[in-house]
N, C-alpha and C positions, 0 to 999 in steps of 0.2 A: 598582506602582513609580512612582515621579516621577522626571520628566526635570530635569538638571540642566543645562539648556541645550545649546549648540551647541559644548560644550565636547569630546563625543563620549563623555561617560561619563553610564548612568542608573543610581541606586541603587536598592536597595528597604527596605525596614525588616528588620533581622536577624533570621534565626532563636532564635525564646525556644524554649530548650531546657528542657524538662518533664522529671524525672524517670520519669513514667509512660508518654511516648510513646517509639515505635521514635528511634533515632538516625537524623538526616534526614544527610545531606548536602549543604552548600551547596557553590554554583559560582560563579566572574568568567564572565563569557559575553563573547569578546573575537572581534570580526570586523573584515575589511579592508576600506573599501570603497573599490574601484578603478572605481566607475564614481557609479552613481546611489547619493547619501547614505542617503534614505530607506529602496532599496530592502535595503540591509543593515540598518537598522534595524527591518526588518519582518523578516527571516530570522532578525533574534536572538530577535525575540519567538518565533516557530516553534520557535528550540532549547531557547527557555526551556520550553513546551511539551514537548518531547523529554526535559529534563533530567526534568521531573517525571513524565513519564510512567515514567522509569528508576528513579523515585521518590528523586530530589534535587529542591535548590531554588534556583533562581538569586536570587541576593541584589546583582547588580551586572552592569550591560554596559555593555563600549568597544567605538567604533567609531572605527578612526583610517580616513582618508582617504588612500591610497597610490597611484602609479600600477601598483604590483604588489605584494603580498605580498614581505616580507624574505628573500631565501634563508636566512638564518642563524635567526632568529628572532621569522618570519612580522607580528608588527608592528617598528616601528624598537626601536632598541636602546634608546632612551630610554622610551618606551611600556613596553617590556617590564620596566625596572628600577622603573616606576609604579607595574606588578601587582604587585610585591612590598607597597607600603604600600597596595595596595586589599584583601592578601590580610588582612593585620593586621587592619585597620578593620573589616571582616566577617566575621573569624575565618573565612575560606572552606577548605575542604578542597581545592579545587583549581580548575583552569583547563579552561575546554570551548573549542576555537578552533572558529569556523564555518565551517573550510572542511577537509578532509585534507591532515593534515600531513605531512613527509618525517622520516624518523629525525632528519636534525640540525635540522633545528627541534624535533623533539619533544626531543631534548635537550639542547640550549642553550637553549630555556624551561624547562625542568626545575633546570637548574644555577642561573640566573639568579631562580628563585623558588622554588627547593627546595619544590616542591609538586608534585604531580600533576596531568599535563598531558594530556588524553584529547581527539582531534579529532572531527567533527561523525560520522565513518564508525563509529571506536569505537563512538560512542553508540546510532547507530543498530543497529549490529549486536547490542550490547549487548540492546536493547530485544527484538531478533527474539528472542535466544537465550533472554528469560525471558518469552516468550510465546510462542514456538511450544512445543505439546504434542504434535504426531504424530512417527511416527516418522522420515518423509519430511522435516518442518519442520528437528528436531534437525539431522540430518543436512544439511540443507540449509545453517543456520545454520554450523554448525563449518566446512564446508566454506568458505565466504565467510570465516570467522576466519581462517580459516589460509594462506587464499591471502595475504588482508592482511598476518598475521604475518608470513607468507614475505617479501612486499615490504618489509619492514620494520626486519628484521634486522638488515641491517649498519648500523651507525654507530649504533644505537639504545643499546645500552650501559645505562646508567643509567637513562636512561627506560621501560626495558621494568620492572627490577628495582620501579620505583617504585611500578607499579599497586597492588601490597599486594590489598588487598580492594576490594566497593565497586563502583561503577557502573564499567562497561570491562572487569570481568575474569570475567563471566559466560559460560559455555557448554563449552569443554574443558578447561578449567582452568589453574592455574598451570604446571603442567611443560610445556604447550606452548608458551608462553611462552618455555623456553628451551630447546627443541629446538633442532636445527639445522636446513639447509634439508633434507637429505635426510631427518633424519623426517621432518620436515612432508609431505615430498613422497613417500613411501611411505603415511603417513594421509592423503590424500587422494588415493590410487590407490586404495585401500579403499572409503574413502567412495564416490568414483567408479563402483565394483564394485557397492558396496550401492546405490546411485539407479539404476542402469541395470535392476536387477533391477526396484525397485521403479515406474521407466516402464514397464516392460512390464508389469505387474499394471494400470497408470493407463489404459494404451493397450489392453489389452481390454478391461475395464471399458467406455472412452469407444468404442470399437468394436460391445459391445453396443447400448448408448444410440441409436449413428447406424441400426443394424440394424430399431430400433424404430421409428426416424421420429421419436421425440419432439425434438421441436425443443428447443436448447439454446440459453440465453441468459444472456452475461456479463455479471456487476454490476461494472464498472469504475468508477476515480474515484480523486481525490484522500488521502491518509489523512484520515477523522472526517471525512467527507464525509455521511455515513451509509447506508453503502451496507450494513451490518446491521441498520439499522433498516427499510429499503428488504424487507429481503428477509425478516423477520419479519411486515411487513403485509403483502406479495403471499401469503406459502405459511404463514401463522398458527403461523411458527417460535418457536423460543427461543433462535436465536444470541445470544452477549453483545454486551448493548450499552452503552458509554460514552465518554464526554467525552472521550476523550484521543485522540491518534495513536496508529496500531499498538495498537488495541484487544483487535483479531483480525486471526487472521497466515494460522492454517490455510483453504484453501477447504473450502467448505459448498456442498451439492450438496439443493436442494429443491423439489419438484414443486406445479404451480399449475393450475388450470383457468380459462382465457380465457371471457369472453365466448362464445356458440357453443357451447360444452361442449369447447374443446379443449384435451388436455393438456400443458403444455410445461416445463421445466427450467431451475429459477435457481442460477448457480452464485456464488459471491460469490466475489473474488480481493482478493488482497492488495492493499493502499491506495499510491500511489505518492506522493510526497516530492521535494520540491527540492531538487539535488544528492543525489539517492537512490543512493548505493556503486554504484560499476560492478561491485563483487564481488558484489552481490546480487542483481544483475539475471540474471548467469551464472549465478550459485545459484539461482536463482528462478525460470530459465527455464524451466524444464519443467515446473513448474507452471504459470506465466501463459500456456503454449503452449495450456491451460484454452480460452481465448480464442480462438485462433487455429481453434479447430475447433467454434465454437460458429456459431450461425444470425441471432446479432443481437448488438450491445455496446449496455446500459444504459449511458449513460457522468454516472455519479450525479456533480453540481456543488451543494457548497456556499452559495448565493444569499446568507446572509448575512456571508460572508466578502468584507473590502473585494478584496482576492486575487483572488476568484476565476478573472478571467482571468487571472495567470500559474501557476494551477491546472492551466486547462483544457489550456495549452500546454503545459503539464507532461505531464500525461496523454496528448494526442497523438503529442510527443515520444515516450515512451514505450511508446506501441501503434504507431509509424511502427518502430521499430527493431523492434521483435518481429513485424514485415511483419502484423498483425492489423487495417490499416485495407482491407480487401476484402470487407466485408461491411454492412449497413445499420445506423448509429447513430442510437439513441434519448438528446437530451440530457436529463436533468431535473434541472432547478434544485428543488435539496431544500430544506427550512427555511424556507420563505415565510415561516413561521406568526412567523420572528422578524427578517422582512426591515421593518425600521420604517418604512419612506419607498419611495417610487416607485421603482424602476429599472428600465432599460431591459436585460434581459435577451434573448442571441441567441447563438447558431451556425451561422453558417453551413456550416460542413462537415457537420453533422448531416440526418440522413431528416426530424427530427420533434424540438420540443422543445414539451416538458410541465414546467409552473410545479408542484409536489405540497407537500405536508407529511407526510414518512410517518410525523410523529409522530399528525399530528392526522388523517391520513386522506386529508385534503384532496387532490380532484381524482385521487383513484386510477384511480375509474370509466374516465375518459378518458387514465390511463397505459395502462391494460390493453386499451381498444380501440385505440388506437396500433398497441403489440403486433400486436393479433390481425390490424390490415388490413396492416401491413407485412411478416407471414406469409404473408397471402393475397394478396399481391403474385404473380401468376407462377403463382400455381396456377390447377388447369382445371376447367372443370364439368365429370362425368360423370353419366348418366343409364342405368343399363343392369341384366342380371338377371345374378348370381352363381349361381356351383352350388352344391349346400350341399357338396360335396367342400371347397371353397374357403373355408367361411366364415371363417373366420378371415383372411380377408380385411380382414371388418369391422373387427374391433381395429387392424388397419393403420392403416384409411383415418379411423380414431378420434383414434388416437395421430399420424400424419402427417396430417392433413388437419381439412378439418369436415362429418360427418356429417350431410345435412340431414333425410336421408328414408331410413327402411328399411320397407318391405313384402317380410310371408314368402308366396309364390305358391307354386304345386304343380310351377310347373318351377326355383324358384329364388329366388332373395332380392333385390327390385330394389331398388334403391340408386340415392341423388342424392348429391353432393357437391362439395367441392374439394377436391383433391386435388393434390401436388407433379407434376410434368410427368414426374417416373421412375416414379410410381407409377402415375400413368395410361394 
């Protein structure tokens, strides 16, 4: 895209529609900015990312200058009668706003552009509902739709009718659309029903885990931070990895051995987002609670992203409401490998930051001994002879600890090690 000056509209070259290729969908990408100019123009870029990750195309963004968003029609009423000759010029199928909208914005941009008018929460939910594939994710997804729907309802009218097909209207489909509140709100007493069960299945599962002692540690971070390519070089996985936001939704759960020979657990969670739905965070929460019970946060940062500190404070943000900051972070600035020029990279709230490339390998060595001494923070030498009634002992102090030394003797097994302070 080229910028068309300070006029607060950039274009891009339109979509050449092939006979041979899928039907893309373009979008106006129109945001308010009520504070710092640039930093809405850097949010459009991120939805323009979003839209394609939804697999549309932005072909055009405005950015007006407001001291608040329009009740009636989120930018002024002149702005909004604009997007009607922006929708012409680039034949666009519809309007993405960057912020969540209230029913009568979404329908008085509607009426006033006879187009299709989906906000940044749409999209994003949009994106979960055609990437999550478990059965906890679906359910998770719809759930977060329908609360939204729910809020959404009254004074929506026209606007709802509009979605047709197409990016927005993915995951329970059209008839919930026009339910009323009371189904909505009998399907998601259900749903409700089905997540509670399926917490309990998650919460012994993570209860066996803790029984073990294997220490568990979350890949947190940004979305396309690359906290799956992170966790395919540590445990020589094959989670999916690409270019886009919301790559992968589901958490992945995979085992590693440290430096020492000790064995520990990489859980990778879903990627968090600027202005990321408060509906999804409550749908999501029991999942990301992943975190909250693990032994260490990877907290994976972007280095080549100009962003990346209001990334990081994203991410904090984030892990401060889900009360998960109680434990020891690990920062690592990913991507060196395409960081062109100097910077000065730091956290201070963090245990320990490590510069890596998980593409290239780069400086793993010393991610993983981080790790291992920030484990063995707090643990205690022991020195002493087991019974063999006991030995299974040893896989304990294997799996929770580091094994330095075993001798099998004729009254017992003596052992060196460290080991956690409960286990010793």
């Amino acid at each position: 895209m080229s910028s068309a000056g300070r006029m607060g509209i950039t274009v891009g070259r339109k979509c050449q529609k092939n006979m041979n290729d899928p039907f893309i969908e373009k979008y106006i990408l129109v945001a308010v900015a009520t504070g710092d100019y640039e930093s809405a123009e850097a949010s459009l870029s991120e939805l323009a990312m979003l839209v394609d990750t939804a697999g549309g195309k932005a072909v055009c963004k405005v950015v007006q200058s407001l001291d608040s968003a329009n009740n009636a029609t989120y930018v002024g009423k002149g702005k909004a009668e604009e997007l009607v000759g922006l929708m012409e010029e680039f034949e666009a199928d519809g309007i993405v706003c960057d912020d969540e909208l209230t029913p009568v914005q979404i329908r008085n941009l509607t009426e006033i552009t006879d187009s299709k008018v989906i906000d940044r929460t749409i999209l994003i939910l949009d994106i979960f509902a055609a990437h999550s594939h478990t059965a906890e994710g679906k359910l998770q997804v719809e759930m977060a739709q329908l609360k939204y729907r729910a809020s959404h309802l009254t004074g929506a009218g026209l606007a709802l009718s509009r979605l047709g097909g197409g990016i927005g209207t993915r995951g329970p489909g059209e008839k919930k659309l026009e339910s009323d509140r009371r189904a909505i709100r009998k399907r998601i007493a259900v749903l409700s029903g089905e997540l509670t069960k399926l917490k309990k299945n998650r919460e012994t599962a993570r209860k066996q885990r803790m029984r073990s002692g294997i220490p568990v540690i979350a890949i947190t971070g940004y979305t396309n931070a690359g906290k799956s390519t992170l966790l395919n070089r540590l445990t020589a996985s094959d989670v999916l990895e690409e270019d886009k936001l919301f790559a992968t939704l589901d958490p992945t759960t995979r085992s590693c051995i440290l430096p020492g020979n000790r064995k520990v657990l990489f859980t990778d969670t879903v990627g968090f987002i600027h202005k990321l739905p408060h509906h999804l965070i409550d749908a999501f929460r029991s999942t990301l609670e992943e975190a909250r019970f693990s032994d260490m946060i990877l907290h994976v940062v972007d280095a080549s992203d100009p962003e990346y500190e209001l990334h990081m404070k994203v991410v904090y943000d984030t892990l401060k409401e889900l009360d998960v900051l109680d434990k020891p972070v690990i920062t690592v600035f990913n991507k060196m490998d395409a960081v062109c020029e100097e910077v000065f990279l730091r956290d201070q709230a963090a245990d320990a930051v490590v510069k890596i490339s998980a593409k290239t390998g780069e400086n793993m060595e010393e991610l993983l001994k981080n790790i291992r001494d920030i484990l063995m923070d707090g643990q205690i030498y022991i020195n002493r002879v087991i019974n063999y009634s006991e030995a299974g002992m040893i896989e304990r102090i294997r799996n929770a600890g580091q094994l330095l030394k075993e001798e099998y003797l004729p009254e017992g097994i003596r052992v060196e090690a460290y080991v956690p302070a409960e286990l010793a």
